[in-house]
N, C-alpha and C positions, 0 to 999 in steps of 0.2 A: 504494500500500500504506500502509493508514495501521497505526503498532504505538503502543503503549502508550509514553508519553512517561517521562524518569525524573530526578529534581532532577539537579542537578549534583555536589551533596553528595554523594549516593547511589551515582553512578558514581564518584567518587574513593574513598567506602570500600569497592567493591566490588574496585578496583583496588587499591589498597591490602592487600584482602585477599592477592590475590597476591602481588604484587611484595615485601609486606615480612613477611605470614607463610606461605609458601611454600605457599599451599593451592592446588588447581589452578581450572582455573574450572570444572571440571565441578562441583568439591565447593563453590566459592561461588556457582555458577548454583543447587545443589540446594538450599543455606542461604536463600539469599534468596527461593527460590520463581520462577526467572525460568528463560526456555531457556538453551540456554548461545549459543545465535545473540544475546542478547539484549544478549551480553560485549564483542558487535564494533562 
């Protein structure tokens, strides 16, 4: 399976979104345009 690769930068502020402004990942998968399988 090959999926769309993502900087590293990228997955830290998408984590980030989480963890420190309490959004969920369904609502920072929909912001950034990604699945939310996309989160794990």
């Amino acid at each position: 399976m090959s999926g769309k690769r993502y900087p590293e930068e990228f997955k830290i502020e998408a984590a980030r979104q989480v963890t420190e402004h309490g959004r969920t990942v369904a609502d920072v998968a929909k912001r950034l345009d990604i699945t939310t399988l996309s989160c794990y």
